[in-house]
Structure formats: structure tokens, C-alpha cells
C-alpha positions in Angstrom: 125.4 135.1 75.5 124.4 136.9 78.4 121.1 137.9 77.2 120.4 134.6 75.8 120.7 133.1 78.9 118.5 135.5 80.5 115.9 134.8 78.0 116.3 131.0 78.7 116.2 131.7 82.8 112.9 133.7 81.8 111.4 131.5 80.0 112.2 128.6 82.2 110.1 130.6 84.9 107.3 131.0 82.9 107.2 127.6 81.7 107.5 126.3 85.5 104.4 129.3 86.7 102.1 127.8 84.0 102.8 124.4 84.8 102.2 125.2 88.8 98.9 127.2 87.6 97.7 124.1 85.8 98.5 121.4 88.2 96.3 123.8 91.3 94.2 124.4 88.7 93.0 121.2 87.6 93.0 120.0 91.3 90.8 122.6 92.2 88.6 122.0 89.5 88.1 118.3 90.8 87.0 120.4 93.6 84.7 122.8 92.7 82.9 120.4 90.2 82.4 117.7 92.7 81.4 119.7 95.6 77.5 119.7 95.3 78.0 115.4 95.0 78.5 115.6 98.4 76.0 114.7 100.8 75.1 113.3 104.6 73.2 110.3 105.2 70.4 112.1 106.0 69.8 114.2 102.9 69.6 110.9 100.5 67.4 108.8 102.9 65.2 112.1 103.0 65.3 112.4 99.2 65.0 109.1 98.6 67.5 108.6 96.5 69.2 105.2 95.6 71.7 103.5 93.8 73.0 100.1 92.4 75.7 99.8 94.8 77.5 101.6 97.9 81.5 101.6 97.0 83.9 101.7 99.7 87.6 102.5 99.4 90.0 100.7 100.6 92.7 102.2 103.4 95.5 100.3 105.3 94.7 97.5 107.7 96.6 96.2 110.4 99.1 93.2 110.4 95.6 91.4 112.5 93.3 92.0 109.8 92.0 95.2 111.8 90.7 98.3 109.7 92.5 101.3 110.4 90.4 103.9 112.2 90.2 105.5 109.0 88.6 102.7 107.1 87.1 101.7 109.7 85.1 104.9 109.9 84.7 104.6 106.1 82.8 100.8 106.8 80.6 102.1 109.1 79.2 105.0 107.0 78.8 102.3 104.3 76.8 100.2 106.4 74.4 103.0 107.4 74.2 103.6 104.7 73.1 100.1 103.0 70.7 99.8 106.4 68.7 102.7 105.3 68.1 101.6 101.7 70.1 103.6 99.5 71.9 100.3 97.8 71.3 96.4 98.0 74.8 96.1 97.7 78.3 97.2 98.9 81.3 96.9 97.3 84.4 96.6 99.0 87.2 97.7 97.3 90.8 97.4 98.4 94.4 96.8 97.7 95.7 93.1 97.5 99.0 92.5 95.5 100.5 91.2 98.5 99.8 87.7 99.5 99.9 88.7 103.2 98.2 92.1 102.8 94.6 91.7 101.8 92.6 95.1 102.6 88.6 93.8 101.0 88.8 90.6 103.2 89.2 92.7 106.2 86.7 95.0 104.7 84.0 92.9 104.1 84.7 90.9 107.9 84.5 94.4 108.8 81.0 94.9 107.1 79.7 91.4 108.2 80.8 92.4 112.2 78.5 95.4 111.3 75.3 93.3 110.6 75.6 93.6 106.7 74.4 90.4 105.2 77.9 88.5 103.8 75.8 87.9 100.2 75.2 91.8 100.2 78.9 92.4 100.0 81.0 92.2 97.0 84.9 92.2 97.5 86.7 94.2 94.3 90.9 92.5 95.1 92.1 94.9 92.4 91.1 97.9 93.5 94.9 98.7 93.8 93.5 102.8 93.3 90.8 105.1 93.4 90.5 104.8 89.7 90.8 101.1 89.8 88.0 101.3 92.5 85.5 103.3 90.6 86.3 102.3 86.6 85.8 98.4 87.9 82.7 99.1 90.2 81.4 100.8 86.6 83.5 98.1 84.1 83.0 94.8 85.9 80.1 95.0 88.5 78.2 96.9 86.5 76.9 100.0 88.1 75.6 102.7 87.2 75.2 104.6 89.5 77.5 104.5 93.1 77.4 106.0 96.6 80.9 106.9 97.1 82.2 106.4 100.7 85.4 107.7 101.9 87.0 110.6 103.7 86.3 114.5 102.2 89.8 114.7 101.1 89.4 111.8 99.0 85.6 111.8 98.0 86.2 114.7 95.0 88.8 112.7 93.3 86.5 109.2 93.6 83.4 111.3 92.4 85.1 113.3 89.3 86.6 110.0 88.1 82.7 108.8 88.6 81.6 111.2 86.2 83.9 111.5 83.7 83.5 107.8 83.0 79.5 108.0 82.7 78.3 107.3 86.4 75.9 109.1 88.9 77.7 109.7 91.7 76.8 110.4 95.4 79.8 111.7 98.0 79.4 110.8 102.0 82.1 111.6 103.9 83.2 109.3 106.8 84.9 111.8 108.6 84.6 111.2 112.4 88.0 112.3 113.9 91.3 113.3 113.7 93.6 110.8 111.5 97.1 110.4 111.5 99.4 112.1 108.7 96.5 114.0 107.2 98.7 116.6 106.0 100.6 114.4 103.9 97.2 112.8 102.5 96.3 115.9 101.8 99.2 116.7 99.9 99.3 114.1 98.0 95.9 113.8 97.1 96.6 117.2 94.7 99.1 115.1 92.3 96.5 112.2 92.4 93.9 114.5 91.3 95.4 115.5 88.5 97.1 112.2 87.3 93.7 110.8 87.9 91.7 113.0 85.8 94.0 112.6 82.8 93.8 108.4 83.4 89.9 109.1 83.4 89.7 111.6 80.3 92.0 108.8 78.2 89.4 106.2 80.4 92.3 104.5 80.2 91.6 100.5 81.5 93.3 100.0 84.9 95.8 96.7 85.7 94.0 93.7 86.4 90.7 94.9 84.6 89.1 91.5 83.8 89.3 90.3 86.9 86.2 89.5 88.4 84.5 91.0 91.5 82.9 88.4 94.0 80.0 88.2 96.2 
């Protein structure tokens, strides 16, 4: 009994090592595949590269209708970006299952506050995730090819789900601070990585799918 238990401890630990290996594994892999998708402002306007349509994640807003600093920051990128050419159209896309929550209103407020024409932006209300975001900007807008805006962390995750379901992808970052509980996004953004490239290798249709996204 004793060494039959010792043979089920050890194999439990090997079983638990492989597992860790292949969780860091695939999230690094997001990583490293993604990594040369990321690019400044500057290098597309300078290569003059464009796309059918800037996407912008959605982040938490304030009880106001406020963006958080780190959408916000996110918005602003997006509207530089549209200003120098590299889309005719954003794409807001944001979280709205709660009737007094509504994160692409604000966002596209946001983009209007910014100078970005109101008929230029297109509010996705099921983007409830990064997957939603990207399969619906692909599945219902249309595109097919995206400038992905969001924060570094983030931007692999949104770009590998980008390419596994057929799309060119472009990364910008919209890093311009410090942000609060970073670490934990951080964290967490490893288990999204990999339950997100699993949902994306299945392409498996996100809730909500048919509905529409609106000018």
C-alpha cells in the first residue's frame, strides 16, 4: 500500500508540473507570436498602412459615464489613430449586460468629445470579452483587417484571437501611466490567454453573436 501510494503522490506531481508547463506555455506563446503585431502610431502612419476599422476595448467606466483613466487612455490612442488615416471607422466595443452599466455609450461620447465624427463610430454592446470584441468586429461588422487598441498586457491576447480567426491584425498600446491593480490584471490576463486561445482554435461563436453593431 505504501508504495502505491507513493506512486499515486508521484504521479499526481507530474500530472500537476505538466499541466503548469502547459498553461505558461501556451500564455507565452500568445506572447512570443504576437509580439512583432505591435506597433506605435508612428510606424503605421510612416508605412502607410491601413485597415477597415480601429477596435477599441472596453474597460470600466464610472457610475457618471466617465472612462476610467485606463480606457480613457485606450480612446485617445484610437482617435489618433483614426485622425491620421489608418481606419474610416472605430469600433467601440464594451460590456453592457447591465441596464445601468453601459461601457460603448461612454466610449463612443468619449470618442465624439475627441473630435471623432459620431457616424465614424460604431458601438459593439456585446462585446462582454476580448473574444466577443474581436470574433464580432470580424463576424458582424465585417472586418478584415483591425488596429487593435488597448494596454500591452492585453494587446497579445486581442491580436492572437485576431489571427487565429483569419484577421490582419495591428497592436498599439495605450499605455501612458501607471494604472491601478496592474498586478492583478496581469495575473489574470495568463488564464484568459489560454482559455481564450482554446475558444479561438474551436472559433467557438460568442453569447449574443447576432446581435448587430450600430453606427
Amino acid at each position: 500500500m505504501g508504495k502505491l501510494l507513493r506512486n499515486i503522490v508521484i504521479a499526481t506531481l507530474v500530472i500537476c508540473v505538466a499541466g503548469f508547463a502547459a498553461f505558461f506555455g501556451i500564455s507565452q506563446y500568445v506572447v512570443s507570436s504576437t509580439r512583432d503585431d505591435v506597433h506605435t502610431i508612428a510606424q503605421i502612419t510612416e508605412s502607410g498602412q491601413e485597415v477597415d476599422a480601429i477596435v477599441v476595448l472596453g474597460a470600466s467606466v464610472y457610475a457618471d459615464g466617465t472612462p476610467s483613466d485606463i480606457l480613457a487612455d485606450r480612446l485617445e490612442v484610437a482617435a489618433d489613430l483614426y485622425f491620421a488615416g489608418v481606419a474610416p471607422a472605430i469600433i467601440v466595443s464594451g460590456d453592457n449586460t447591465d441596464a445601468h452599466y453601459n461601457e460603448s455609450d461612454a466610449m463612443k461620447a468619449y470618442c465624439i468629445e475627441l473630435g471623432v465624427p459620431a457616424m465614424a463610430v460604431f458601438v459593439d454592446h456585446a462585446g462582454y470579452d476580448t473574444y466577443a470584441s474581436i470574433w464580432r468586429a470580424r463576424n458582424v461588422y465585417g472586418a478584415q483587417s483591425i488596429a487593435v487598441v488597448t494596454q500591452a498586457y492585453h494587446l497579445y491576447r486581442a491580436l492572437s484571437i485576431a489571427d487565429g480567426l483569419g484577421m490582419q491584425a495591428l497592436g498599439v498600446a495605450a499605455d501612458k501611466g501607471d494604472y491601478d491593480n496592474q498586478t492583478a490584471y496581469s495575473a489574470r490576463e495568463n488564464i484568459a490567454r489560454v482559455k481564450d486561445f482554446f475558444q479561438t482554435l474551436l472559433h467557438i461563436p460568442p453569447a449574443d453573436a447576432d446581435q448587430p453593431i450600430e453606427p
